[in-house]
C-alpha positions in Angstrom: -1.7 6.5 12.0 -3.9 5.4 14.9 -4.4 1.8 15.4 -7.3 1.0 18.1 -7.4 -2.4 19.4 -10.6 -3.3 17.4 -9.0 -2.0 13.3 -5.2 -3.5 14.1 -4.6 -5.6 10.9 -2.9 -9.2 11.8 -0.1 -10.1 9.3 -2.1 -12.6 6.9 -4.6 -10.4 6.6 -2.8 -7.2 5.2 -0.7 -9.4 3.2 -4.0 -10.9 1.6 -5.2 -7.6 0.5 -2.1 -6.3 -0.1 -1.7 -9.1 -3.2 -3.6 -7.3 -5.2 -2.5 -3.8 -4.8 1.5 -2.9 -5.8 0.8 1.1 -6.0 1.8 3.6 -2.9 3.2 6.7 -1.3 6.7 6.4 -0.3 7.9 9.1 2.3 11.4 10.6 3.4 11.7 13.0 5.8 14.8 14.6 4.9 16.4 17.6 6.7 12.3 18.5 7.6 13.3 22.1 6.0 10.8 21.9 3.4 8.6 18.9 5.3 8.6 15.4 3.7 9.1 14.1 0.3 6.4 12.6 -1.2 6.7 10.0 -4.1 3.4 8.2 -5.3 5.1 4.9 -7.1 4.8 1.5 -8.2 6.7 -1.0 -6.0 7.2 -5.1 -5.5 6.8 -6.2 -1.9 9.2 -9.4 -1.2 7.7 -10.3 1.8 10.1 -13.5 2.7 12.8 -11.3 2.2 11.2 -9.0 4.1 12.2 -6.4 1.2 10.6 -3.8 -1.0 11.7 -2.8 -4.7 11.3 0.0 -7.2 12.9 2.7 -9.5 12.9 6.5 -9.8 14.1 8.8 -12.4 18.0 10.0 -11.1 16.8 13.7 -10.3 13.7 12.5 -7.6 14.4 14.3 -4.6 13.4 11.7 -3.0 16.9 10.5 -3.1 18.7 13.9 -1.6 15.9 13.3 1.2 17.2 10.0 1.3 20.8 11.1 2.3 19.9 12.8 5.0 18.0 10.6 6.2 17.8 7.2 5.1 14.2 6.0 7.0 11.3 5.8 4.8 7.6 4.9 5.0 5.5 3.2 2.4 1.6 3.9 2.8 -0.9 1.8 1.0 -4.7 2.6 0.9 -7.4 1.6 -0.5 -11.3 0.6 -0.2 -12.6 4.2 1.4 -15.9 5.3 2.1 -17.2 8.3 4.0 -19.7 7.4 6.3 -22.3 9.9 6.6 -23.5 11.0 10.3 -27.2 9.8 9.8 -26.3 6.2 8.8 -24.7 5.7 12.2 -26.6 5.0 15.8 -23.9 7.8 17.1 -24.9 10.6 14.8 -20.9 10.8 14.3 -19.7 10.3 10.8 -16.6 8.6 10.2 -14.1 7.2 7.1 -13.8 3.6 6.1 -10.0 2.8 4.6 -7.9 0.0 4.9 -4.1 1.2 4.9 -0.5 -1.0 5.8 2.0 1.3 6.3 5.9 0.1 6.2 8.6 1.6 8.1 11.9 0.8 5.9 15.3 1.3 5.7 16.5 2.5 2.5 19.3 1.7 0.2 20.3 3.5 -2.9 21.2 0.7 -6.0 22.8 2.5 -8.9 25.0 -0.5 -10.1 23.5 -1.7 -13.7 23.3 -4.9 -12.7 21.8 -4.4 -9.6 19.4 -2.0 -11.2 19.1 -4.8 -14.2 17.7 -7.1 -11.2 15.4 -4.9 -9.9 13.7 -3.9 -13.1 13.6 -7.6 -14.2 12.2 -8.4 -11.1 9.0 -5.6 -11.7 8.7 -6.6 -14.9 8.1 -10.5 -14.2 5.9 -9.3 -11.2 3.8 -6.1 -14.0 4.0 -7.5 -16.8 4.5 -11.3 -17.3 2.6 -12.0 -20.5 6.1 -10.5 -22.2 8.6 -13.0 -20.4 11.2 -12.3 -23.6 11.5 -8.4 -22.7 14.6 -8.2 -19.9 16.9 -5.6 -19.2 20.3 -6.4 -19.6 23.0 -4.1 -18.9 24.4 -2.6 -22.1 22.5 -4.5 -24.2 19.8 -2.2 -26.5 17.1 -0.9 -25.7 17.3 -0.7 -21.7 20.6 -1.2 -21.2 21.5 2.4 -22.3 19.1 4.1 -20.5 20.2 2.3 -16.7 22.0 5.5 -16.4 19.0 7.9 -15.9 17.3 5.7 -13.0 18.5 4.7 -9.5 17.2 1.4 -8.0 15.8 1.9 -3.8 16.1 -1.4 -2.0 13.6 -0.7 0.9 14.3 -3.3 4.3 11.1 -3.7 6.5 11.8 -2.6 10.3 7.7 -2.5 11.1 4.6 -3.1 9.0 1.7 -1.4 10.6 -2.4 -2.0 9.1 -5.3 -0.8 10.2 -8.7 -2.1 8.8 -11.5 0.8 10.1 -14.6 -0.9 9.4 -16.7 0.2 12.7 -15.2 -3.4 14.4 -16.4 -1.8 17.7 -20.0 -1.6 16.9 -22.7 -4.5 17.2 -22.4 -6.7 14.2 -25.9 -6.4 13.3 -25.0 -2.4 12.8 -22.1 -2.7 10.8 -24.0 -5.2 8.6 -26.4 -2.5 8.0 -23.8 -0.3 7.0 -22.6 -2.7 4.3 -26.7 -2.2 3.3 -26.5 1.3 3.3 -22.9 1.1 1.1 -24.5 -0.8 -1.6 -27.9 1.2 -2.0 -25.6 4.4 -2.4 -23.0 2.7 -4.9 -20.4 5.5 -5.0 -17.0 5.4 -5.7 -15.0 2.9 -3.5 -18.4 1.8 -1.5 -17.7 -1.6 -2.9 -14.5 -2.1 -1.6 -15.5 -0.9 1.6 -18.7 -3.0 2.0 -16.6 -5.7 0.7 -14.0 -4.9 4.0 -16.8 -4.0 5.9 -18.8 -7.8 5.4 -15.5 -9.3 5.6 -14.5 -8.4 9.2 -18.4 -8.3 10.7 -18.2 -12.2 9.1 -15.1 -12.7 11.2 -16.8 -11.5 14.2 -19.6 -13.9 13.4 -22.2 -11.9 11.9 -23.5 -12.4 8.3 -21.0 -14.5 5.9 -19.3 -12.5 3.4 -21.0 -11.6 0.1 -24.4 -11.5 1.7 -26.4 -8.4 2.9 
């Protein structure tokens, strides 16, 4: 992913957006035989810990990919727009995304109680209005089936985020592109504009939330 000086994403500001989104693409190269693994999944970030957990079914391949070669990457995005060529002074079109991307190291759990932990911990983080509902190694009804999943502990070496929201532009034309993305109202335009109004109100044009 290319990061120009003007979309790189500062630390509080992927981990803000990133609070509301848990669901990504998780990557393993593997031998490169048969090119990369890919592995759309649920995950919980632990960013003290600098940590990243999930589960996958035993037979993923993601796992044999994994043994060969144990670096991963975790790409999140969201809030995309195509920007057609006539909205823009340049006549070029262009995308808007917003995407953090996490280079890991990653570690295999297949104790029970290890893969107890990490399960507990998705479900406080997925699905906390059933606090009661735990898995406990053994015990009915999970506790049986830890045998057909394998925990991945993920540790962060890099985060990388880029937030393309035409940052290089005047501010008066990028608020006109957050016009432009509400009058056409397509899928994901409001999580772009949204983006979009964010950063040009960082780089002091009009506050957030107003045309």
């Amino acid at each position: 992913m290319l990061i120009r000086s003007w979309d790189r994403g500062e630390e509080g500001e992927w981990l803000q957006w990133l609070a509301g989104r848990d669901f990504g693409v998780l990557a393993a190269n593997g031998t490169g035989e048969s090119g990369p693994v890919l592995v759309p999944t649920h995950f919980l970030l632990d960013a003290d810990q600098g940590e990243i957990l999930l589960h996958l079914g035993k037979p993923n391949p993601l796992f044999a990919a994994i043994e060969a070669n144990p670096q991963v990457t975790l790409a999140v995005t969201d809030d995309c727009a195509f920007v057609p060529s006539y909205w823009r002074a340049t006549q070029v079109p262009t995308s808007y995304y917003a995407s953090v991307q996490f280079t890991c190291l990653a570690e295999p759990v297949d104790d029970a109680a290890g893969k107890a932990g990490i399960l507990n911990r998705q479900l406080t983080h997925f699905q906390p209005e059933t606090p009661a509902v735990r898995v406990v190694p053994g015990a009915e009804p999970y506790g049986p089936q830890l045998s057909g999943i394998r925990g991945l502990r993920l540790t962060v070496r890099q985060v990388r985020a880029k937030f393309k929201y035409d940052d290089k532009v005047p501010v008066e034309q990028q608020a006109a592109m957050a016009e432009r993305l509400a009058e056409r109202a397509g899928p994901g335009d409001a999580g772009a504009r949204a983006q979009l109004l964010r950063r040009n109100a960082q780089r002091g044009g009009c506050p957030v939330g107003e045309p």
